[in-house]
N, C-alpha and C positions, 0 to 999 in steps of 0.2 A: 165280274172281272175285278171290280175293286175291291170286294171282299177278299177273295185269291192275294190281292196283291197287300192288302192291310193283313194278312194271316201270316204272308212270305216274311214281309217285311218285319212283321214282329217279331218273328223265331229267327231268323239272319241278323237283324240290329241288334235284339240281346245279347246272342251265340258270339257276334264279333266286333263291337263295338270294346275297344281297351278303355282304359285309363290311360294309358300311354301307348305311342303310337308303336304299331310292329311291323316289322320287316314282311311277314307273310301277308298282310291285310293289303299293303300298296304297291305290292311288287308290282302287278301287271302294269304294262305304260300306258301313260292316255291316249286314246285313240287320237288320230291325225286328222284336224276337224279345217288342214288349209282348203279345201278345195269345197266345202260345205257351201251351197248357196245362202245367202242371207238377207231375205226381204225385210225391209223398214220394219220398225215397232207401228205405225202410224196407223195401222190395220185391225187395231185392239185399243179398247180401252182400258185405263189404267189409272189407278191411286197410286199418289203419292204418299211415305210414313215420313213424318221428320222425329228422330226422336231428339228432343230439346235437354238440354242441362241450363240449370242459372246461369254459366259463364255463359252461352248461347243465346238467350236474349236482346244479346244488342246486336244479332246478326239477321235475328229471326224475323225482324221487318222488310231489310231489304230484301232477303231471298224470297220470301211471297209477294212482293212488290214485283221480283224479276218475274216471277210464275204467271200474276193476275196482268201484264201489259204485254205487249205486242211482240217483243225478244225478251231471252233472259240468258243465264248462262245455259239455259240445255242446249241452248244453238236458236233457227228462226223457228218460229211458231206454226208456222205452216208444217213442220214434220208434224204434231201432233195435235193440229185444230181439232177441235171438235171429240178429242179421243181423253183426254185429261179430265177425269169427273171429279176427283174431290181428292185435297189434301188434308192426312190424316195427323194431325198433330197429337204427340205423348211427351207428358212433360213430368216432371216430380209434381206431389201434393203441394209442397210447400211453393212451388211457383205457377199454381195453378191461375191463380189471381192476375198476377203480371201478364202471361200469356195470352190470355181472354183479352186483354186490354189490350196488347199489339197487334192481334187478331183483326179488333173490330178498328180499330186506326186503320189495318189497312186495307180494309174493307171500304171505309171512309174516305182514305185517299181514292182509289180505285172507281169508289164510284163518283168522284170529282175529275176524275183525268178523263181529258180530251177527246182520246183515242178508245173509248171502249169496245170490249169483244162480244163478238154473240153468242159465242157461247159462256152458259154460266158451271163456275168451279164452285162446290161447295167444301168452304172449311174447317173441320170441327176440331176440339179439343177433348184429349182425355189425360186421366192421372193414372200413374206407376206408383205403386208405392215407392219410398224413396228408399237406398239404401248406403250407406256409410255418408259419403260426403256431395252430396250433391250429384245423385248417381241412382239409376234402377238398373234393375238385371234387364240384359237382351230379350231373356226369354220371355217376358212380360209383353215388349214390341210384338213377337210374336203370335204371342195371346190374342191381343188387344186386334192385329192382323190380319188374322184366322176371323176373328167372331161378326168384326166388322166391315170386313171388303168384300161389295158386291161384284168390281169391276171383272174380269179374265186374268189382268196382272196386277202386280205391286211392287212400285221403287222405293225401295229403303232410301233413303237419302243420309246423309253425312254431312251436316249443319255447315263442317268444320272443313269441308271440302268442295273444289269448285264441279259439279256436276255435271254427267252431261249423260243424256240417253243415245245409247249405241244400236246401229242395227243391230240383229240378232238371225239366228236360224228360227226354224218353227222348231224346234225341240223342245222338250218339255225341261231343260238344262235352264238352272238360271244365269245370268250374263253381267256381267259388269266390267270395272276398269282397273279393279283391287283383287289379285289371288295370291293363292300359296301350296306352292306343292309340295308332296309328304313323299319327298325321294330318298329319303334317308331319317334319321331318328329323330330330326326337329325340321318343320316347318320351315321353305325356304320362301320368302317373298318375291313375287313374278311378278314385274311387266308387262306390261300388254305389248305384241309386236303389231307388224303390220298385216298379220292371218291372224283369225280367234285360233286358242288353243285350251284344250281341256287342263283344269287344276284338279287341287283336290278338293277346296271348298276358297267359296269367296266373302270379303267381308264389305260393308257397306263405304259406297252406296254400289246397287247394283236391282234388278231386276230380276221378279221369279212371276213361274205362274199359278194365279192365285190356286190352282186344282191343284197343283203337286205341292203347294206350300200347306195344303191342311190334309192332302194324305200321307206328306212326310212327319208333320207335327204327331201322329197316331203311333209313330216308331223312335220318336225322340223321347229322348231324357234330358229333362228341362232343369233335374237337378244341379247341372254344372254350370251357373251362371254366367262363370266367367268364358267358356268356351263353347256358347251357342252356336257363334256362326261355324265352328268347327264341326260340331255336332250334326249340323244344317245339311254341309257338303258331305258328310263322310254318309249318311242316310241316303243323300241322292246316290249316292255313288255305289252302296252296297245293293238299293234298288233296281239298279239298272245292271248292277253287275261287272260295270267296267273302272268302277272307282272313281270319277271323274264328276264332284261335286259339281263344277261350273264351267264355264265358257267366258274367257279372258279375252273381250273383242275393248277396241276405243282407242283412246288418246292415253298418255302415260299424262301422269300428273302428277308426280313426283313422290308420290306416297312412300315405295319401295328406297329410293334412297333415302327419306327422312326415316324410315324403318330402321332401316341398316345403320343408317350414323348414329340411330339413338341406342341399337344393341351393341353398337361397336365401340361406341361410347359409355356406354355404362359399365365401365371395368373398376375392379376391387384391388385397389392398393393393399396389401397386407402388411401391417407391421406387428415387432412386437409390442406389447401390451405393458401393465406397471411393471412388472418382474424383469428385469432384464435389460427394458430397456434405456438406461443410462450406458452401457457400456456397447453397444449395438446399432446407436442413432446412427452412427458415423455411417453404417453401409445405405440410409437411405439418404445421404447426402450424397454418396459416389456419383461421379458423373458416367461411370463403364455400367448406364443400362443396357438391357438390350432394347434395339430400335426397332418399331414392327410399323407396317405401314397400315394406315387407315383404309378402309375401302369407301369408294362412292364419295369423296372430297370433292367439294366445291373447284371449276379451274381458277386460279387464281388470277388467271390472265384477262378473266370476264370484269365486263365492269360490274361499279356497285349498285347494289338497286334503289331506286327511290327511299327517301321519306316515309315513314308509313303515315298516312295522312289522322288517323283517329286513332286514338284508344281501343283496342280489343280486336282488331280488324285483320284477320290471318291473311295478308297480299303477300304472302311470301311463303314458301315453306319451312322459315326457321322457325314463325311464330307456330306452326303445326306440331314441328316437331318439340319444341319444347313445351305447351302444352300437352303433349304427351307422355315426356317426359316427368312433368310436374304432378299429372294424373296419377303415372303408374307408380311413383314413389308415394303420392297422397295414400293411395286406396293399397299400400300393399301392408297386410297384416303386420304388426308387429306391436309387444310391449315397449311404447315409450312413455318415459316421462313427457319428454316437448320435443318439436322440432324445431329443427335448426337448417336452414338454408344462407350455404354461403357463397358468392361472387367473386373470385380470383382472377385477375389476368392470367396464371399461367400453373403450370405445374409445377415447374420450382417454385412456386408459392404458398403450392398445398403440400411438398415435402418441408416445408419449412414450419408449416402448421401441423404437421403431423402431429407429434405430440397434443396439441389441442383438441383434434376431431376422434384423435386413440380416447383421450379422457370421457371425449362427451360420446363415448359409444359405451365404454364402460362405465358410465353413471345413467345407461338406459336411454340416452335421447338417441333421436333418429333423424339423423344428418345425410344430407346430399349436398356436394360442393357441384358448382358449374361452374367452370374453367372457358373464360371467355379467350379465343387468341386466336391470330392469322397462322399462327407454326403449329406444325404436327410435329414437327423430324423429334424421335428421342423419346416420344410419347410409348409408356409401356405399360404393361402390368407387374405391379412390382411384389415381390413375395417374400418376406421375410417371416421365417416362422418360427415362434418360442411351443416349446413341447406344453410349457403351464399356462400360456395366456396369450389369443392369437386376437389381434383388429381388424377388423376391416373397413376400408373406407369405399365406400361406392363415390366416385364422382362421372361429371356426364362434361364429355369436350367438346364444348359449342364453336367449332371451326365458324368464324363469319368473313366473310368479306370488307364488313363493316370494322371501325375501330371499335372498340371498348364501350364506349360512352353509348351509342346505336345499342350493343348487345344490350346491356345494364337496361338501357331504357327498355328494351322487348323484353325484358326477365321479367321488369317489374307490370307494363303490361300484361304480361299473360298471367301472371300471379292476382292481378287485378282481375282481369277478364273470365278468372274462372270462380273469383271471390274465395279465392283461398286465402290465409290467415296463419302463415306457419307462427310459431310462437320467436323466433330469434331468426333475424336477416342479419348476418358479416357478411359486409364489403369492404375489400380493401378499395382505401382511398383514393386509391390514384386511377379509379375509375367511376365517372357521376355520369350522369346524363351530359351530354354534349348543351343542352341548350339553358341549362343550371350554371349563372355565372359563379354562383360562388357553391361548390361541391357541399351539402348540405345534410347533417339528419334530419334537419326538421322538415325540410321539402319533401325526403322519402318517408318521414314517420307520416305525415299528414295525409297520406294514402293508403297507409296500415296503420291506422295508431292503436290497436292491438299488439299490434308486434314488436317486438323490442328489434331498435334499428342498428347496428352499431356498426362504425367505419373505424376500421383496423389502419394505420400507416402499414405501408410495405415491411417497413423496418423492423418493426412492433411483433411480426408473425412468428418469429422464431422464437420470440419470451414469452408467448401466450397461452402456455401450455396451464398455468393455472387455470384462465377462464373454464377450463372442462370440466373443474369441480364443481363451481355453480351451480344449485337447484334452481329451479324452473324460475323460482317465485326472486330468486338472486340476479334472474337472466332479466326479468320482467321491469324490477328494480334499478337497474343497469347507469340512467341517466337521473336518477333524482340525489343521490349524495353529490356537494360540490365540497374542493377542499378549498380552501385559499392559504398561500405561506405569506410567511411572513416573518422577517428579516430584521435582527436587531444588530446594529452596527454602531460602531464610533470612529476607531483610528487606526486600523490594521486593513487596511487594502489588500495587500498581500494574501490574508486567509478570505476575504470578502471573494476575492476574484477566484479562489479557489474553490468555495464554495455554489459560486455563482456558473463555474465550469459544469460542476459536477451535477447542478438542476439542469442546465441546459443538454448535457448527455443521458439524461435520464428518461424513459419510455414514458409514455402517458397514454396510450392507446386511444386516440385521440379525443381524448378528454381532454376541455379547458384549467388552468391552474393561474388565477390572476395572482399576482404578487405586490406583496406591500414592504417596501422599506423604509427602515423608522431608523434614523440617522438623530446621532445624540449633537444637543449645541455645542461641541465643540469638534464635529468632525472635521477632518484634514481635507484638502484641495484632492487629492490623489483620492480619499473615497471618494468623495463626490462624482469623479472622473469616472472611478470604475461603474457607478449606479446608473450615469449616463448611457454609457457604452453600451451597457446592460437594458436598460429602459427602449434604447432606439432598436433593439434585436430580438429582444423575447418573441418565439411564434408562435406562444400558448395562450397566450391572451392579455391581460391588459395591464402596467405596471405604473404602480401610484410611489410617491417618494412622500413621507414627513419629516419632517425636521425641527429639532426642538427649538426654542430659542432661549429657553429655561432648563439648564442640567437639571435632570430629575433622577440620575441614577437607574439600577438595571431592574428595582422593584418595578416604577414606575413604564420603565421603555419595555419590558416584557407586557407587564398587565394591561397594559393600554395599546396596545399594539394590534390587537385583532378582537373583535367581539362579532357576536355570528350575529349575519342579518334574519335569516328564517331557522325555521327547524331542521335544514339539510344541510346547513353551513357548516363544516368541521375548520378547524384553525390547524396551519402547520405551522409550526413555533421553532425557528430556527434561530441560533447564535452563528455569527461569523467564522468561529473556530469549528464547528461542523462542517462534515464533507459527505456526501449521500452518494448511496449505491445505485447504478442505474436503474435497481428493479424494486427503489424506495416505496413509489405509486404502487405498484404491480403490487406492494403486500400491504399497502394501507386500504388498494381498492378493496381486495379480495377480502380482508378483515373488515372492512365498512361492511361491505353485502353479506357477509353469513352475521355477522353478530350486532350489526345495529339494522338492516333489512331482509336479513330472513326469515327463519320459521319464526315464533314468538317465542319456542322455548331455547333459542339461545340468542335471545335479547335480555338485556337487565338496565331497570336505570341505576345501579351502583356502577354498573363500565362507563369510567371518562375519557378514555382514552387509546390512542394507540400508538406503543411507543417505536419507534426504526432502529431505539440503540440496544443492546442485548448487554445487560448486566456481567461485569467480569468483579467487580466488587461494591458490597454495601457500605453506604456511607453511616449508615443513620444506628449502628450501636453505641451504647453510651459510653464505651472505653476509646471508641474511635472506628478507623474504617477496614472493614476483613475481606481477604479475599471471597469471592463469592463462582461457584460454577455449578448453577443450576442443572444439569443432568448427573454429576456427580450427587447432589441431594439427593435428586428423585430416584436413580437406582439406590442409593441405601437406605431408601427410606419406605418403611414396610406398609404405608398406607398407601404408595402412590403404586402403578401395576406396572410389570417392565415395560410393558408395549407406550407406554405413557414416557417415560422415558426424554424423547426428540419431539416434547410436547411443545406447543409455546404453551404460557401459564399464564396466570394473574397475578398481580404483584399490587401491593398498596402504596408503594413508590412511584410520584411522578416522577417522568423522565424529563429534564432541563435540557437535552443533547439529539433532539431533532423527536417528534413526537407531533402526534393530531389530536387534538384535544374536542370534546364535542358538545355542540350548541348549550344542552342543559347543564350541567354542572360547569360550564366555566361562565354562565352566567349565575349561576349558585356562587359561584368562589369571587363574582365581581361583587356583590350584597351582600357574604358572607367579609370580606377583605374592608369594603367600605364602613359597617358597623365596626370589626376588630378593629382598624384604626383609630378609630372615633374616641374610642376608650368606654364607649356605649353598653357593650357588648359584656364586656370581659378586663380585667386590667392589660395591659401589656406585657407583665412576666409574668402570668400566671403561664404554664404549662399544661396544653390545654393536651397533647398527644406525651404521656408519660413517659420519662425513658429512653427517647430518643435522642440521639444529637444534633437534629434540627433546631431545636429548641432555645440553641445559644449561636443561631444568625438574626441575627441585629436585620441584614439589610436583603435578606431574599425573600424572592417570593415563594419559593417553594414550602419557606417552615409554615405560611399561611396556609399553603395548597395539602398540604400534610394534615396540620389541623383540620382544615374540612373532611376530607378521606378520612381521618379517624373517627371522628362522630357521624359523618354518613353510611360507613362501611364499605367505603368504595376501592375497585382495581380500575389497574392499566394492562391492558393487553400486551406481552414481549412477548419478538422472538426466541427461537431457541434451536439458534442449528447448533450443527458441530465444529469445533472450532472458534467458538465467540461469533461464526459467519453473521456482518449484523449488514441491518440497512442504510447504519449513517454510524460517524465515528465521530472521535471529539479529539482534537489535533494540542490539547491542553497549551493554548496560547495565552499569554502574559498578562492580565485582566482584573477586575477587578476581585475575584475570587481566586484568581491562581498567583500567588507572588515568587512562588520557585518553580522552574518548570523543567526537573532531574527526568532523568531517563527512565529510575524508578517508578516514576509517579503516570510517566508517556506510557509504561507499559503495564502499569495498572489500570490504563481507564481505553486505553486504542484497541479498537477492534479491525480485525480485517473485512472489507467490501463484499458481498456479494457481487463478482460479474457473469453469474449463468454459467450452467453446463452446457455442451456439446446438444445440442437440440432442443436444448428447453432452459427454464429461468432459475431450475433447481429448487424453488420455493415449495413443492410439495415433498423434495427428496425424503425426508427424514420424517416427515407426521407421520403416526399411527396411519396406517390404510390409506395414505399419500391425500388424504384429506384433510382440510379445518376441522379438527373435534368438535361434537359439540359444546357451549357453555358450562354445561353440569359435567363435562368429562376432565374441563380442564384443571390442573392442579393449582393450588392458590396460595399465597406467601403473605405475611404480614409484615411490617416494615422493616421487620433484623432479619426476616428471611426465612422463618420458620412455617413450615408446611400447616392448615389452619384449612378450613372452609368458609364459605362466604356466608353462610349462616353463624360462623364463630364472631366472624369479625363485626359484623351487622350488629350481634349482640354488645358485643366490647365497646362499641359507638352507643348504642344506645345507654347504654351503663355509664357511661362517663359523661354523656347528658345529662344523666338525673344528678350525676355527681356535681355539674357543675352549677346548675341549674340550682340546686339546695343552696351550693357555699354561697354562692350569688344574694340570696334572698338572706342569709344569716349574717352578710357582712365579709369586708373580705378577708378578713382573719382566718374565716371557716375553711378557705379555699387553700390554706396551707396544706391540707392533708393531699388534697389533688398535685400539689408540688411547684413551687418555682422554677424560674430556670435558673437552673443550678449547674449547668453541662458545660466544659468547656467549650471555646469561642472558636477553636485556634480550626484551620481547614487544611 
């Protein structure tokens, strides 16, 4: 008979076993199994399978703790005294070890407790090869199954679910509390009612018997990993002839709704992609969604449930389902660079980030947001489609009952509990653990410190559309550059407090920005007042005031103003007469992480700097100062390529009008500055940078800063939108360097602000491939403005070394050839 039925089964399971499911295979209905009698399990005995994952482990004592005493969750022990022979534990290789070891603990408790039983369970352990991320295929359990259980049956178990054995029929059907029937083209998740009722196949935990489970395995194809238990039921059911993999008897445990929330939840925002989308954000800002309802929502009217009392401990079904969630996004195929998991209160939150999660799908990483909130109403799928370039954003809508800070903490819980490690966690800020007095990165990095943590302000999401261009190694990066500004002032209140507005309205994406202001001796009553005001309000971090009590002038109150404490220290160097663009941060972060911490080949130690003001004229030729508009150069100029164009570039001009200066060369320029002084060095008019009109400032720092740049070969990194678009301007206020301050002169040096586009920050609008070029891509200028390489200029420095270095040693007569300063004074 069993050959007959292993012969049946083989030529019917080939013949109609799909790939996908069909309408003729599941038409018949399941037979009507209310009135079926149904004696106890207790009459058989039976193995247990648990199959184990690493996140698993810290559950895996107590459930064999409930197994080996007197009750557990299967219900009281008296249904199956004596009938329970051995639990069959399968675990990955790599947690082979751990296993064993919770195993015999609680073999160790067990035989310490009180109350023990007579009869003896034997528990053994075996390995699964592993496969992707803390994971083996089903088919293996079943392997493992077949080869080793002597018992009549065998309960799959579900680590990750609370248990329980069900009466059953004597049929040879296997039975559990988890099915799904194939009434149509995709599997629908059932319920258990209060009569068993046939499915098409059920998935664990549930109960089979062991004789049908190794003459089904003879007609299975174990090549589909991923849809063994499918495989399982559709086998019994083409066996038997009526389709009807299982028998749905028990208690509901919520499986089915955590099912459905989390496919009903995993919906794909479409927008458009780079192409298009500046002029097209707006429709995903419209509030005329359509509004669809959720199915299987939480009533809101129930109260909220407990505390969870540990780390990793699924007492609810949210922690199930979002492990599940987190699973099928871990393990689902895809080319990424890194992932990225992000935390939002709400959906207007992640249309607000669109533009962010667009970028980082089109730079290959693989993103899932989870949308923590008590509101559904208005929640849709939204579709917006460009013909040339389409996004998708999958996110997952964790409805809680609980407020924000509950969710967050279970996100990070289960992320913990499964020992997952995405490569970047965004949360916005304005949701931390409830019991984190002060909302923290370093409290959540200390639990991944793998993973780059970053807490976004609410505010901040809508200009964050850069962050998408980030490589991995940019993302990873993320917290080790700090900037500090720093503020030179004397007697203009007035532009101070203008100045002082326009940092306080600027993003920072909640990064720290301590500030220092160096107040000349003889500042006015009124600044002081405004520094105060200022000092008691800053929410970025910490503000120090100096004050001279010796004028030293704006050499000295510049150079001495900021010096870097470590190697990640950048100086922002601001004058009172500058006034900065909200999204100033946002282009000196994004320019710190590609070109002083990313790959290595666009890192250089000749880059000093990063300038916010964008060049409208040069100062530094020798007849005086010329207009200047760097993409006019670079389209007419036959070495730079049109696409280069709305490049930013390199320049050997430092910028004096708001600019980041960085740790090495501006402690270069503090030892290079202190010998020049000295007269050590060099005479004092000798003209150490040829040619330029720097050369005849008596009293700045920059003709020293200049000097250096020309013998080291060094740039500063500018903007370069359209329109002057710059990130800080210069208000040309009445000072020591400006004594007439004509309309002329306002609109040769004012540039206009950047304040963002329509859904994003506009900072990538106009680069080449809407990205940071590389270093080697970008176009390079030497100090009148002429197109050069950084290998040109490198040389020019080194040549005027030797040059000077000879006159030096011959006397200083010899150093006439190198040139005096000879340039007029006049500014």
């Amino acid at each position: 008979m069993a050959v007959d039925l292993d012969t049946a089964a083989s030529s019917l399971f080939a013949d109609r076993m799909p790939e996908t499911l069909e309408e003729d295979i599941i038409s018949p209905p399941p037979p009507d199994l209310s009135h079926t009698p149904i004696p106890p399990l207790a009459s058989s005995d039976f193995t247990i399978v648990f199959p184990v994952l690493a996140r698993d482990l810290i559950l895996l004592q107590d459930r064999l703790s409930d197994i080996l005493h007197s009750s557990s969750s299967f219900g009281p022990r008296s249904q199956y005294e004596g009938h329970l022979r051995e639990v069959l534990v399968v675990c990955p290789e790599d947690a082979l070890v751990q296993t064993k070891s919770i195993i015999q603990q609680s073999l160790l408790n067990h035989e310490e407790s009180t109350s023990p039983q007579k009869d003896v369970v034997e528990i053994s352990v075996h390995s699964a090869s592993s496969r992707g991320i803390q994971a083996f295929p089903d088919s293996h359990i079943l392997h493992i199954a077949a080869d080793m259980i002597s018992t009549p049956w065998v309960y799959f178990d579900d680590v990750q679910s609370s248990p329980q054995i069900v009466p059953v029929s004597d049929s040879s059907k296997p039975f559990g509390i988890r099915g799904f029937s194939s009434t149509s083209s995709l599997p629908a998740c059932m319920a258990p009612s209060a009569s068993p009722e046939g499915v098409s196949y059920l998935v664990p935990p549930f109960a089979i018997s062991t004789e049908r489970l190794e003459l089904v395995m003879h007609s299975m194809d174990l090549s589909m990993h991923e849809e063994v238990w499918q495989s399982l039921g559709y086998a019994i059911g083409l066996l038997d002839g009526d389709h009807v993999g299982g028998i749905l008897a028990g208690s509901d445990d919520g499986y089915c709704a955590s099912y459905r929330r989390k496919h009903d939840g995993l919906m794909s925002a479409h927008i458009l992609g780079h192409e298009g989308l500046d002029n097209s954000i707006r429709a995903l800002y419209s509030e005329d969604t359509d509004q669809v309802s959720l199915q299987n929502v939480e009533d809101p009217s129930e109260p909220p449930k407990p505390p969870r009392e540990h780390v990793g401990r699924p007492e609810d079904a949210a922690f199930t389902d979002y492990l599940r969630v987190v699973e099928q996004f871990i393990h689902t195929p895809m080319k990424s660079s890194g992932t990225v998991f992000a935390v939002l209160p709400s959906l207007d939150d992640f249309r607000a980030s669109a533009y962010l999660f667009c970028q980082l799908a089109q730079h290959h990483h693989a993103t899932l947001a989870i949308l923590l909130t008590r509101e559904t109403a208005g929640y849709s799928e939204t579709a917006l489609t460009d013909e040339a370039h389409t996004c998708q954003l999958p996110y997952h809508l964790a409805r809680s009952r609980d407020d924000s800070s509950t969710g967050i903490r279970l996100w990070l819980d289960t992320l913990q509990a499964g020992r997952y490690n995405p490569d970047v966690i965004i949360l916005s800020s304005n949701i931390a653990p409830a019991d984190v007095d002060e909302p923290s990165t370093n409290w959540i990095q200390s639990r991944f410190p793998d993973t780059a943590v970053i807490r976004l302000p609410q505010a901040d999401l809508r200009l964050s559309d850069w962050m998408g261009v980030l490589t991995l190694t940019e993302w990873k990066n993320w917290h080790k550059p700090e900037v500090e500004a720093s503020i030179i002032t004397r007697d203009r209140p007035q532009s101070l407090q203008r100045l002082l507005t326009s940092l306080t309205d600027a993003r920072f994406y909640g990064d720290r920005l301590n500030v220092r202001i160096n107040l000349e001796q003889d500042a006015d009553a009124e600044t002081f007042a405004v520094v105060e005001r200022f000092a008691t309000s800053w929410p970025h971090g910490v503000v120090s005031v100096q004050h001279r009590v010796v004028r030293g002038g704006l050499l000295p109150a510049v150079v001495e103003s900021w010096y870097p404490r470590t190697d990640d220290s950048h100086g922002l160097l601001l004058e009172d007469d500058v006034e900065l663009s909200p999204l100033f941060y946002a282009w000196a972060k994004m320019a710190l992480l590609h070109y002083r911490y990313g790959a290595p080949e666009n890192t250089s130690p000749h880059l000093f700097g990063i300038s916010l003001y964008q060049q409208k004229s040069n100062e530094l030729h020798a007849d005086g100062r010329r207009a200047f508009d760097a993409r006019a150069l670079f389209a007419a100029h036959p070495d730079v390529e049109t696409t280069r164009v709305g490049s930013p570039y390199l320049s050997q001009v430092p910028c004096s009008w708001g600019a980041v200066y960085f740790p090495g060369p501006w402690r270069s320029f503090h030892s290079y500055l202190a010998l020049r002084l000295s007269g050590r060095l060099l005479p004092l008019d000798i003209a150490v940078a040829p040619g330029v009109r720097s050369n005849a400032w008596s009293r700045s720092w920059k003709k020293f800063f200049i000097e250096l740049v020309y013998l080291d070969g060094g740039a500063m990194l500018y903007p370069n939108y359209a329109g002057w678009a710059s990130l800080s301007t210069n208000h040309l206020e009445r000072g020591s360097h400006v004594k007439v301050r004509s309309r002329e002169k306002r609109e040769m040096f004012q540039v206009p602000l950047m304040e963002g586009v329509d859904g994003g920050s506009g900072l990538l609008a106009d680069m080449p491939g809407r990205v940071l070029p590389g270093l080697g891509e970008l176009p390079v200028l030497n100090l009148t403005g002429s197109v050069v390489s950084l290998e040109e200029i490198a040389e020019v420095g080194r040549m005027r070394k030797e040059e000077l270095q000879g006159c030096w040693k011959e006397g200083d007569a010899a150093c006439e050839a190198g040139g005096r300063d000879t340039t007029s004074a006049t500014t």
